[in-house]
C-alpha positions in Angstrom: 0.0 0.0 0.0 2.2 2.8 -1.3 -0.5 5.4 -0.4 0.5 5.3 3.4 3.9 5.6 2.8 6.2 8.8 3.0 6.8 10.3 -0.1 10.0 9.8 -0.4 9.5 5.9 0.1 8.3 6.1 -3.8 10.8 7.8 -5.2 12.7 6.2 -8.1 16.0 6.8 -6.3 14.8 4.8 -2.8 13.2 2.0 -5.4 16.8 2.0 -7.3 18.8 1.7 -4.0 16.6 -1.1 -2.7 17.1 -3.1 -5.9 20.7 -2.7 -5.8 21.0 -3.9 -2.5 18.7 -6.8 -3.6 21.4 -7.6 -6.3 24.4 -7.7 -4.1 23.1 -10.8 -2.7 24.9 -12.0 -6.3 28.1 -10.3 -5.9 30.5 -13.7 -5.8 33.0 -11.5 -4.0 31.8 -11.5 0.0 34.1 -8.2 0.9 32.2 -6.1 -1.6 28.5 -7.7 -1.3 29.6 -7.4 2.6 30.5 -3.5 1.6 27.1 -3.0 -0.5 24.7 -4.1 2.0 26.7 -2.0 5.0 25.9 1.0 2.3 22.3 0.0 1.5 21.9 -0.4 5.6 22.7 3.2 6.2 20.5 4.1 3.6 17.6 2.8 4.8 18.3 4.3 8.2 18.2 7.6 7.0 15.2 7.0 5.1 13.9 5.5 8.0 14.3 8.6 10.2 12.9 10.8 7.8 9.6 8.7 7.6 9.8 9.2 11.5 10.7 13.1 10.9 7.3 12.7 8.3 4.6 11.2 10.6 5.8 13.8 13.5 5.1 16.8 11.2 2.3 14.9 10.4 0.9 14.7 13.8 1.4 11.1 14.7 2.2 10.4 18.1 5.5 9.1 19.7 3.0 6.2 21.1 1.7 5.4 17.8 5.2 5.3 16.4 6.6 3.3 19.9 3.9 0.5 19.2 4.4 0.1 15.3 8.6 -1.0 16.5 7.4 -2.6 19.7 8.6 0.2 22.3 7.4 2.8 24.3 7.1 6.4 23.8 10.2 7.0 25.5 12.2 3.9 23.8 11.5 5.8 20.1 12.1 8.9 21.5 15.5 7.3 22.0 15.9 5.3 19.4 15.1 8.0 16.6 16.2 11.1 18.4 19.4 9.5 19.2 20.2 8.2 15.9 19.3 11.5 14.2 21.2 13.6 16.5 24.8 11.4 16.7 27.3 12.0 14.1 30.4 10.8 14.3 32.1 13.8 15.7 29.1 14.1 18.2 29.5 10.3 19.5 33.7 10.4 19.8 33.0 13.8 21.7 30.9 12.5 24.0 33.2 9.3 25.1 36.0 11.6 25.4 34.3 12.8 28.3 33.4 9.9 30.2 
């Protein structure tokens, strides 16, 4: 059901990502399908916090979103805030101070 999905989830780019990663299941060499599906993981995490960003604008609820991944309010509060606001920089600044 495409019409209760973000709008980016249609786009020809996501559809062309999703297929490549699909076909890197045939890559013979295991270090480079390893490498495309590490890639293709990424990408669908960003994606996936954008659909999160999407139904917030949209009004849906933290709860809502918590019960459609099996958590709480607070767990995707966590879970999505976290992952949007770390960066590389961000996460080797914090354990410098600990």
């Amino acid at each position: 059901m495409m019409a209760s999905c973000s709008p980016g989830v249609a786009d020809p780019a996501h559809l062309k990502r999703f297929t490549r990663a699909l076909q890197a299941q045939e890559v013979p060499d295991p270090m480079r399908r390893l490498d495309s599906m590490r890639r293709s993981i990424n990408q669908l995490e960003e994606l996936e916090t954008t659909t999160v960003a999407d139904a917030r604008a949209a009004g849906v609820t933290w709860n809502r979103i918590g019960a459609l991944y099996g958590l709480s309010k607070q767990g995707a509060q966590q879970r999505f805030r976290t992952r949007k606001n770390t960066s590389p920089d961000t996460t080797l600044h914090s354990l410098r101070r600990v």
